[in-house]
ROSE-4610 file (N, C-alpha, C; in Angstrom, 1 decimal, always signed):
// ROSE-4610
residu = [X/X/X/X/X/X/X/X/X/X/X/X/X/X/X/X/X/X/X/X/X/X/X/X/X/X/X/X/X/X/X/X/X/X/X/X/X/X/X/X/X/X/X/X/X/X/X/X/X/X/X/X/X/X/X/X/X/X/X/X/X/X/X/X/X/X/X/X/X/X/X/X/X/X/X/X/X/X/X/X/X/X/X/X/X/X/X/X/X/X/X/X/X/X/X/X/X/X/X/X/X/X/X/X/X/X/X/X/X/X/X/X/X/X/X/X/X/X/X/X/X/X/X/X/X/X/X/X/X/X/X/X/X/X/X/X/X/X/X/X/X/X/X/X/X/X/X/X/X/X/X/X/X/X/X/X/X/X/X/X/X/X/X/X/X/X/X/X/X/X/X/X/X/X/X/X/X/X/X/X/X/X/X/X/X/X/X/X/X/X/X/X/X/X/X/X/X/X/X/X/X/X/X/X/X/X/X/X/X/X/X/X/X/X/X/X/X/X/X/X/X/X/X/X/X/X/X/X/X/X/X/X/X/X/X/X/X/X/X/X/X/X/X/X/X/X/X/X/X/X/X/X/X/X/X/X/X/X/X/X/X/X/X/X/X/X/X/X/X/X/X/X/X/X/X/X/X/X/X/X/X/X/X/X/X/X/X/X/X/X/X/X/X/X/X/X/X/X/X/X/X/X/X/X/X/X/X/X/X/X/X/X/X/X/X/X/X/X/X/X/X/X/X/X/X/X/X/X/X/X/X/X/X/X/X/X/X/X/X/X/X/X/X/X/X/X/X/X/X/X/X/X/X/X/X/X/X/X/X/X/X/X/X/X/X/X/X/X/X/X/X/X/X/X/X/X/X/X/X/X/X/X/X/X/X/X/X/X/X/X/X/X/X/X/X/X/X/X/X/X/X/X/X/X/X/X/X/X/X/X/X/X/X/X/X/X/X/X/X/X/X/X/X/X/X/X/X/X/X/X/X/X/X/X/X/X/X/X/X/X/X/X/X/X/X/X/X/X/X/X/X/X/X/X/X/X/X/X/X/X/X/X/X/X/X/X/X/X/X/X/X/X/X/X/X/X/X/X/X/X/X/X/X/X/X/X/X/X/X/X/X/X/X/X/X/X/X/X/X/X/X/X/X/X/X/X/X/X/X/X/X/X/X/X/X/X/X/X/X/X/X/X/X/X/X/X/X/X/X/X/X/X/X/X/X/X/X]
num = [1/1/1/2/2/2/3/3/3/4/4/4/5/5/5/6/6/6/7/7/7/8/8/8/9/9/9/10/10/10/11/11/11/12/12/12/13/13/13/14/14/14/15/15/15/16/16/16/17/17/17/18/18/18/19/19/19/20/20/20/21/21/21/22/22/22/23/23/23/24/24/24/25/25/25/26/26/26/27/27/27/28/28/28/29/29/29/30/30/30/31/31/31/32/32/32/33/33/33/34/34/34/35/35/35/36/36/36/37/37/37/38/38/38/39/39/39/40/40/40/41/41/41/42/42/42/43/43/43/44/44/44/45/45/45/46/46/46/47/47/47/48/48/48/49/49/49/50/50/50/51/51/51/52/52/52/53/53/53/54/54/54/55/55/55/56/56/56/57/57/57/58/58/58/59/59/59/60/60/60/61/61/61/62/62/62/63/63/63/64/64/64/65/65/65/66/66/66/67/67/67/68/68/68/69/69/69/70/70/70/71/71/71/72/72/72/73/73/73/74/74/74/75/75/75/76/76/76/77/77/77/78/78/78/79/79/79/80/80/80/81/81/81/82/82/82/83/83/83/84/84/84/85/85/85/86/86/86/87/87/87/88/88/88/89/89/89/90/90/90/91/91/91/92/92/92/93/93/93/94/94/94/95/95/95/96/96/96/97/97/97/98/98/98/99/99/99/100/100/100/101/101/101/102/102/102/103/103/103/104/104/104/105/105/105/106/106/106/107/107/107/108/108/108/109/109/109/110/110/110/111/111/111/112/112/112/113/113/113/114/114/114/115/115/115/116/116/116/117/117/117/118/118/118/119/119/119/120/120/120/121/121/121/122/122/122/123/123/123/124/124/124/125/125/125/126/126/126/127/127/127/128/128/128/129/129/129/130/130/130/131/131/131/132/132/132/133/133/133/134/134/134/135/135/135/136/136/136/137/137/137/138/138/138/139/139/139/140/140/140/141/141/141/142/142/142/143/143/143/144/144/144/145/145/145/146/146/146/147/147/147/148/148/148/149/149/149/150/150/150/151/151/151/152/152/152/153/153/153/154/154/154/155/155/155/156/156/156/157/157/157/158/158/158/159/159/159/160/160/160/161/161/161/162/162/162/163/163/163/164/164/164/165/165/165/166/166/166/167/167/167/168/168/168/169/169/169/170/170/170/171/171/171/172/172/172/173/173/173/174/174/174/175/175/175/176/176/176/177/177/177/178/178/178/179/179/179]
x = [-4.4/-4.7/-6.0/-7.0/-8.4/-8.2/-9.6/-9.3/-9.3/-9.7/-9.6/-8.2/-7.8/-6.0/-5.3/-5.9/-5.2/-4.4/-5.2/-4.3/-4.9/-6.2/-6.8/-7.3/-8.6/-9.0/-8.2/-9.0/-7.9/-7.1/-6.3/-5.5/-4.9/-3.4/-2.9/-3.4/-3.6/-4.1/-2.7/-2.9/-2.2/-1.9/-0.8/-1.1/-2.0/-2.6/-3.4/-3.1/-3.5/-3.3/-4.7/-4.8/-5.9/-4.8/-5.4/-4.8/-5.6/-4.1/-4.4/-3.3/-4.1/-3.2/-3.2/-2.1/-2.0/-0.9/-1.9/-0.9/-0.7/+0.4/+0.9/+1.2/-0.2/+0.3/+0.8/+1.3/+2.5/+1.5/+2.1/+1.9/+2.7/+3.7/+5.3/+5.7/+6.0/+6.8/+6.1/+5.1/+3.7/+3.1/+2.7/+2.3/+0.8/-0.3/-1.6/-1.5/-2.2/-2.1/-3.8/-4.1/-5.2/-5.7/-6.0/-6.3/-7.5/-7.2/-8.6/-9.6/-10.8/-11.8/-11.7/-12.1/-12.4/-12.9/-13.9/-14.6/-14.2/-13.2/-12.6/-12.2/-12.4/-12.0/-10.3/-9.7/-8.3/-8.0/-6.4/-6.2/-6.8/-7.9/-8.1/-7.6/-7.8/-7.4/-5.7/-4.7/-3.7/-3.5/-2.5/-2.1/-1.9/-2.3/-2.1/-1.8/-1.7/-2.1/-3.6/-3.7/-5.5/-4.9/-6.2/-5.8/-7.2/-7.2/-8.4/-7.8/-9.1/-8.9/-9.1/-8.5/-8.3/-9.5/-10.5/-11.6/-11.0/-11.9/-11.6/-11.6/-12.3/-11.9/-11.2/-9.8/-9.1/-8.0/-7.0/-5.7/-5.0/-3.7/-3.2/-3.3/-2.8/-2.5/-4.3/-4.9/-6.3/-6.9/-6.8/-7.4/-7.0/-5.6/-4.9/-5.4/-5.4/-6.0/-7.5/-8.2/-10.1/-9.8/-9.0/-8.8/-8.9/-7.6/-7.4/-8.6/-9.3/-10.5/-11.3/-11.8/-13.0/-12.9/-11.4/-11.2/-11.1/-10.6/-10.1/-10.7/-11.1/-11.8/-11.1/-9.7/-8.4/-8.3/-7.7/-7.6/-6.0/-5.8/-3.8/-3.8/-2.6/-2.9/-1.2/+0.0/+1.6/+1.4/+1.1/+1.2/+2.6/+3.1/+4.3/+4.7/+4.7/+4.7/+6.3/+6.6/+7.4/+7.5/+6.5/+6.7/+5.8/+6.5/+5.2/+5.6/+4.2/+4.5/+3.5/+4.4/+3.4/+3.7/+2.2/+2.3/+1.6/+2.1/+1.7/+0.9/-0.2/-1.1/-1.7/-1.1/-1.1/-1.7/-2.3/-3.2/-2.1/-2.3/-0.9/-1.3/-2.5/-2.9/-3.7/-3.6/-3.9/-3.0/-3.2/-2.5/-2.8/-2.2/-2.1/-0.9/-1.3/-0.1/-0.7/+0.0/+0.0/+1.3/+0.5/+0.9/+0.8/+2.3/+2.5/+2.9/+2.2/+2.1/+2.7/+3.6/+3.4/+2.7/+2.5/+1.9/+1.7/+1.3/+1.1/-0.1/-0.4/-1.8/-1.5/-2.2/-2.0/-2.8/-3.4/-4.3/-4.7/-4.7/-4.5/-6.0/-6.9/-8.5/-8.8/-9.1/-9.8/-11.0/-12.1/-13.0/-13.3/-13.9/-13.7/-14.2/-13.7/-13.8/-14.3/-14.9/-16.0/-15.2/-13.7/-12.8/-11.9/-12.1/-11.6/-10.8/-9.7/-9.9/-8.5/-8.4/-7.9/-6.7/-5.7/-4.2/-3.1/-3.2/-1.3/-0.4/+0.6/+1.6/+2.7/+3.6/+4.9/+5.6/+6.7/+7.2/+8.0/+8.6/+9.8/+9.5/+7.7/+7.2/+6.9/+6.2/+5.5/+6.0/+7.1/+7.5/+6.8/+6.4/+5.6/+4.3/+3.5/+2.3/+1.8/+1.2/+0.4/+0.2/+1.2/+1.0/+1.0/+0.5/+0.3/+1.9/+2.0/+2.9/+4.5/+3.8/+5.3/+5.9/+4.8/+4.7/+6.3/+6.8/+7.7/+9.1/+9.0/+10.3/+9.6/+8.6/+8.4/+8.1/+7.7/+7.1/+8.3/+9.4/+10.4/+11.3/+11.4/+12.3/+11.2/+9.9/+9.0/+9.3/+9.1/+9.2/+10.5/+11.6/+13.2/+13.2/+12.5/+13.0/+12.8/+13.7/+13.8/+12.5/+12.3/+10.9/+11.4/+12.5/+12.6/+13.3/+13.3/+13.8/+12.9/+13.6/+12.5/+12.0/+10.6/+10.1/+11.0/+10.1/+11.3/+10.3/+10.7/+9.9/+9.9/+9.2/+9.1/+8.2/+8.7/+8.0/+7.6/+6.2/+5.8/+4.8/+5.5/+5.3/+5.5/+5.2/+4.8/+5.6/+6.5/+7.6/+6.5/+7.2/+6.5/+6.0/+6.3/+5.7/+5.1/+4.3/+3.5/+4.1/+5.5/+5.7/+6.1/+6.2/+6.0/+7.3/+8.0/+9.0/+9.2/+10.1/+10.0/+11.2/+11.6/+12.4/+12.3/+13.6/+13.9/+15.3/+15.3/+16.7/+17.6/+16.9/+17.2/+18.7/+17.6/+17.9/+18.9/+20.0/+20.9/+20.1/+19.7/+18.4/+17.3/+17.8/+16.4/+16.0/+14.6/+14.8/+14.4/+14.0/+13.7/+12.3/+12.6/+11.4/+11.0/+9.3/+9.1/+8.1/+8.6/+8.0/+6.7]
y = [-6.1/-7.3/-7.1/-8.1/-7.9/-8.2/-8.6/-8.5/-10.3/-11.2/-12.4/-12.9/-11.9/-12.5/-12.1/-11.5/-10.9/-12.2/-13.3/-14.6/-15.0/-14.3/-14.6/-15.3/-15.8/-17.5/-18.1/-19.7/-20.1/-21.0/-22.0/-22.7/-23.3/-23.2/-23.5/-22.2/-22.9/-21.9/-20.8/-20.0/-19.0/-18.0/-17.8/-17.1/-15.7/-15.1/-14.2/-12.7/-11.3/-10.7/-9.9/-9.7/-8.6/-7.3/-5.9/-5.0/-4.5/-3.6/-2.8/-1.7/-0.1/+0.7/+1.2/+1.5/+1.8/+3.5/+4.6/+6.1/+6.2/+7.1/+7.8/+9.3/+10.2/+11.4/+12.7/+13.3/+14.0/+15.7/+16.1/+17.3/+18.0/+18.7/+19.4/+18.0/+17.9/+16.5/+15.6/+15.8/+14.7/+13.4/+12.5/+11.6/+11.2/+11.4/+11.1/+9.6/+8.8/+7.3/+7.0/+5.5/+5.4/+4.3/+4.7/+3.5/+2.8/+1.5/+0.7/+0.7/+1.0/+0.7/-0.4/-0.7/-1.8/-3.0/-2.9/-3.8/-4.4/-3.9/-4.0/-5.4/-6.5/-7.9/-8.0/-7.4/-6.9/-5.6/-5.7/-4.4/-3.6/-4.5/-3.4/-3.1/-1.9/-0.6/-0.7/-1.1/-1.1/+0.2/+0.8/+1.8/+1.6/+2.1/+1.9/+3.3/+3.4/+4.3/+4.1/+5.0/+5.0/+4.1/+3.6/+3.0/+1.7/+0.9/+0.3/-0.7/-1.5/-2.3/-1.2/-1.6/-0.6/-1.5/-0.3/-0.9/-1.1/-2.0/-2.5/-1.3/+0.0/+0.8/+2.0/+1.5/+2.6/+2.2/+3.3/+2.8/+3.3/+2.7/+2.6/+3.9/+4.6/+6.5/+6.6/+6.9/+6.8/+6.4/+4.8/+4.5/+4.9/+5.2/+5.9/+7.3/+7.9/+9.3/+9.6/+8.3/+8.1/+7.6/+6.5/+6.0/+7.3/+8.1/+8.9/+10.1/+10.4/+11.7/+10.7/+9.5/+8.5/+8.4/+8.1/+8.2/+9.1/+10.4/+11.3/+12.8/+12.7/+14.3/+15.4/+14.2/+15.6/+15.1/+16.0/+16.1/+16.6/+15.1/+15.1/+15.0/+16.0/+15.8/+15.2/+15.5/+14.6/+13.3/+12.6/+11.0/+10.4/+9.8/+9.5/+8.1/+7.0/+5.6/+5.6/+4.5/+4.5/+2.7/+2.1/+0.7/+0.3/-1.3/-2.2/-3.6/-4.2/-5.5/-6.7/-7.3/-8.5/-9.1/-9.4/-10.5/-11.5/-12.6/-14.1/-14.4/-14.3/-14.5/-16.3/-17.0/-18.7/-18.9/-19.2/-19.5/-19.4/-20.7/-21.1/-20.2/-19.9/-19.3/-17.2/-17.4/-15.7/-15.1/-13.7/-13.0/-11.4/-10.5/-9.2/-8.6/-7.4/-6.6/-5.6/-5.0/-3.5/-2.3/-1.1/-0.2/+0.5/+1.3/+2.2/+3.6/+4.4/+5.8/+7.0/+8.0/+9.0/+10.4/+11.1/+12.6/+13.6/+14.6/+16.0/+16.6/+16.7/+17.1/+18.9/+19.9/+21.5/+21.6/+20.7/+21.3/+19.7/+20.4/+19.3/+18.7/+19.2/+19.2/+17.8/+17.1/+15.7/+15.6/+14.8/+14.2/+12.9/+12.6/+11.5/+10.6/+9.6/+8.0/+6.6/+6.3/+5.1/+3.7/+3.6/+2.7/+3.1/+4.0/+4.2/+5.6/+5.9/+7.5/+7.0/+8.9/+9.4/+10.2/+10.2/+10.8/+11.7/+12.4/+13.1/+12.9/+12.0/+11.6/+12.2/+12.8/+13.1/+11.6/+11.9/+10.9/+10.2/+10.9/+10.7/+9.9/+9.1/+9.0/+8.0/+7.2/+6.4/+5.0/+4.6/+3.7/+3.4/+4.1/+4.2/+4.0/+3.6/+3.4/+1.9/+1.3/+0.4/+0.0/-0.3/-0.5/-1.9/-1.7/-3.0/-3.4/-5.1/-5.5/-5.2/-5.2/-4.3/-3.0/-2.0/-0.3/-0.2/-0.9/-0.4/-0.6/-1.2/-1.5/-1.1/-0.6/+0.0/+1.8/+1.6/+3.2/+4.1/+3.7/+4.8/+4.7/+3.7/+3.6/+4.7/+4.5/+5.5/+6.9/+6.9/+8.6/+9.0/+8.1/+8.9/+8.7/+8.1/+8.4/+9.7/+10.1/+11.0/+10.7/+12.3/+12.3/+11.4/+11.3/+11.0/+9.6/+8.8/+7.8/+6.9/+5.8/+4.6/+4.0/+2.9/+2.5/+1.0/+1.0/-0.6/-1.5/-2.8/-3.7/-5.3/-5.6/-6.3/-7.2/-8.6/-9.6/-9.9/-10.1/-10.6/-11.9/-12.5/-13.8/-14.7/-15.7/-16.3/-17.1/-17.7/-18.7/-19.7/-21.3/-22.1/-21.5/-20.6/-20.1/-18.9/-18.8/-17.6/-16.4/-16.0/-14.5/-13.6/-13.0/-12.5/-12.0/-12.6/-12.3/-11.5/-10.1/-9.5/-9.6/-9.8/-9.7/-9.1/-8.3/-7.9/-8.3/-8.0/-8.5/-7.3/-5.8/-4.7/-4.1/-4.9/-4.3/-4.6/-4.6/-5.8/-6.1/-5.7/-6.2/-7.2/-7.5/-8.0/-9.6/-10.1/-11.3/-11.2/-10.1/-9.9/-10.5/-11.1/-11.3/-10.7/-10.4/-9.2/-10.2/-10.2/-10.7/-10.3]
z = [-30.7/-29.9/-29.2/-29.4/-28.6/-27.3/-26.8/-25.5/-25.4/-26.2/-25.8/-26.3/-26.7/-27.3/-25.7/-25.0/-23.6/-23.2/-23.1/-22.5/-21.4/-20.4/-19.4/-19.4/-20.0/-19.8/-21.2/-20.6/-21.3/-21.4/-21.8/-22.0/-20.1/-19.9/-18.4/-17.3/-16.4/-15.3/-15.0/-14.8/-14.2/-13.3/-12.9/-11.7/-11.7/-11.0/-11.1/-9.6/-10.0/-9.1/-8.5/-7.4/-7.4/-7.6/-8.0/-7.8/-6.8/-5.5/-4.9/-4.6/-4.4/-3.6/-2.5/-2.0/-0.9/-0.8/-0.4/-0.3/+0.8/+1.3/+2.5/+1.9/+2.9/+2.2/+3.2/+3.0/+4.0/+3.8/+5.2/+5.4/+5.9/+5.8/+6.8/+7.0/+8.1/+8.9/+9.4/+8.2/+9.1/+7.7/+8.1/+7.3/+7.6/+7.1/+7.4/+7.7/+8.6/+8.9/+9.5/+9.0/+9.2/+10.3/+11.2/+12.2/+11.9/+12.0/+11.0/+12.5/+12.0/+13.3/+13.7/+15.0/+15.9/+15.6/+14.4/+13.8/+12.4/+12.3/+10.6/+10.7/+9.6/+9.3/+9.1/+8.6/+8.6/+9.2/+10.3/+10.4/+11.2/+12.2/+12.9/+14.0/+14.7/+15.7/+14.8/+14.1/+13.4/+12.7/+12.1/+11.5/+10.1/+9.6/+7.9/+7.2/+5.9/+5.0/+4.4/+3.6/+2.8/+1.4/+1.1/-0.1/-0.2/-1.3/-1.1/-3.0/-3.6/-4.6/-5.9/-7.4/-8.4/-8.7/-9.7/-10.3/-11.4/-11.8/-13.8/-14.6/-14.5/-15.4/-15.1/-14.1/-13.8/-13.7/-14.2/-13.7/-12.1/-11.9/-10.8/-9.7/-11.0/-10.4/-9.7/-10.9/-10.6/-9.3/-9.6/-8.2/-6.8/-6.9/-5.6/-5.1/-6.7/-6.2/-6.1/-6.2/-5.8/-4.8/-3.8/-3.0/-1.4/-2.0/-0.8/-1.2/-1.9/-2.1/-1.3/-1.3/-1.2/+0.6/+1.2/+2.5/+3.5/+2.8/+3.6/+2.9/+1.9/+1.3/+1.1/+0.9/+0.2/-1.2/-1.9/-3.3/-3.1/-3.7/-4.6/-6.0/-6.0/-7.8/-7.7/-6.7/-7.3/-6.3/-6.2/-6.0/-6.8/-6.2/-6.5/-6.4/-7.5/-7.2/-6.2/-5.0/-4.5/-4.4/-4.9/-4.9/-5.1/-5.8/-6.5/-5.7/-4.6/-4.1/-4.1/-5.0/-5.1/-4.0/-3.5/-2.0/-2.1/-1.7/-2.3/-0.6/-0.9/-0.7/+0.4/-0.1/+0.2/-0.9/-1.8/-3.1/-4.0/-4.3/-5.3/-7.0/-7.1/-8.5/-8.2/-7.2/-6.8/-6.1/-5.8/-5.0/-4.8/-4.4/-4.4/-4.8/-5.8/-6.6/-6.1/-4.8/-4.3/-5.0/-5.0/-5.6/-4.5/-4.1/-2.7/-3.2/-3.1/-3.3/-2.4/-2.7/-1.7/-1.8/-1.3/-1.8/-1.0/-1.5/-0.6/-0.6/+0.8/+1.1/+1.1/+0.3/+0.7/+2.1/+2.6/+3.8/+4.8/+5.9/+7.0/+7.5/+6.9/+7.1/+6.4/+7.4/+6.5/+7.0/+6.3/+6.3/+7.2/+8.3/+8.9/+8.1/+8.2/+7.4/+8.0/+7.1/+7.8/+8.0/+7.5/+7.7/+8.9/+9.0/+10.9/+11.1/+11.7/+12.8/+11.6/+11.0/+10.5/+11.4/+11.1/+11.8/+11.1/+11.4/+11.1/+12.2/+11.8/+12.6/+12.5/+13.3/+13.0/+12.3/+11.4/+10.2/+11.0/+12.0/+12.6/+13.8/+14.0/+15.1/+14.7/+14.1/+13.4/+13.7/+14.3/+15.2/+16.8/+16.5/+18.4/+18.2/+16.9/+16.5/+16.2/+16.5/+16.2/+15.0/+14.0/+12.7/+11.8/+10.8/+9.8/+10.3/+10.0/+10.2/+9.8/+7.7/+7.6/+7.4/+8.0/+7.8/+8.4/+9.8/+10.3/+9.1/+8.4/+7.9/+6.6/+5.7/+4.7/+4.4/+5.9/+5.6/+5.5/+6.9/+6.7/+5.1/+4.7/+3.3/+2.0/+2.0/+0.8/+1.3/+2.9/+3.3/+2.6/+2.5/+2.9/+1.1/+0.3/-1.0/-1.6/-2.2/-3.5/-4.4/-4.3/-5.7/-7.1/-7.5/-8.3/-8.6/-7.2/-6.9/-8.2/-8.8/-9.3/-7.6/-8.4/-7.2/-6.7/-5.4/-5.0/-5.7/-5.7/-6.2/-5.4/-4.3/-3.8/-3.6/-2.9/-2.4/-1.3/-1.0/+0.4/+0.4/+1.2/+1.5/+3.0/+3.1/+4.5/+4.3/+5.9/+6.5/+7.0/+7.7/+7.9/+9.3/+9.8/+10.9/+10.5/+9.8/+9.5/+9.5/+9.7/+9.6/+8.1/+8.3/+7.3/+6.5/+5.2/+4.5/+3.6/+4.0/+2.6/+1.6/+0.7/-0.5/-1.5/-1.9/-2.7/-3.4/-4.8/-5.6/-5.1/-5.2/-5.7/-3.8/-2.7/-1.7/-0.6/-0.2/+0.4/+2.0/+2.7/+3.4/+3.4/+1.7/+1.5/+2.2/+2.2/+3.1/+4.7/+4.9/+6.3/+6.8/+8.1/+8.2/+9.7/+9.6/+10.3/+11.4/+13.1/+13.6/+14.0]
């Protein structure tokens, strides 16, 4: 199949994703976390993981593992998918398809980053932090999975009051919404 048999332009409009990933990478009992600078359009002084958009000529793993060398100046080679979430965006024809990663840093030495102050948090702490909206109810579930867990696969989306809904088929929780 070429590449104009792909199905992308073309005939009925479709929905469409940007790809992004997003890692959390561990050191002992610790999880690197990224506080977005002060000036950042999204996310700022906020807690995140490292992570950024997949370029057209790379795949997922890839971009995750350029993502965290590009932010923090560690090099992972086990990155571990722990979830795939499409989040609907408001745009009835786009969206975001994040890819959530975990991994192991050998050494606690980062590079400072021009997306904001760089952290090792205790895992067990990370509730007491200033974080993206749904880190509190996502991060602890990727930490507590098994290496060999499959990943979750979820949905994120907006109530008529803007907060934020996550769903899953897979999760009996699922449907939460995070004020």
């Amino acid at each position: 199949m070429g590449r104009n048999d792909q199905g992308v332009r073309g005939g009925r409009p479709r929905y469409q994703a940007i790809p992004r990933v997003l890692v959390f990478l561990r050191h002992g009992p610790d999880v690197l976390l990224l506080q977005g600078a002060p000036d950042k359009r999204l996310w700022a002084n906020l807690y995140n993981g490292v992570g950024g958009h997949v370029e057209a000529a790379e795949d997922v793993y890839t971009a995750a593992s350029r993502e965290v060398t590009e932010e923090t100046g560690l090099v992972v080679s086990d990155l571990s998918l722990k979830a795939v979430v499409n989040i609907d965006a408001g745009e009835p024809d786009a969206g975001i398809l994040m890819f959530v990663f975990t991994g192991w840093s050998q050494r606690r030495q980062f590079k400072p980053s021009a997306e904001g102050e760089l952290r090792w948090v205790p895992a067990d702490q990370v509730s007491r932090y200033e974080l993206v909206e749904d880190l509190a109810w996502l991060l602890p579930r990727v930490l507590a999975m098994p290496p060999d867990a499959p990943p979750l696969f979820l949905h994120y989306g907006y109530d008529s009051a803007d907060r934020l809904v996550i769903q899953s088929a897979e999760l009996p929780e699922s449907n939460i919404r995070i004020q």
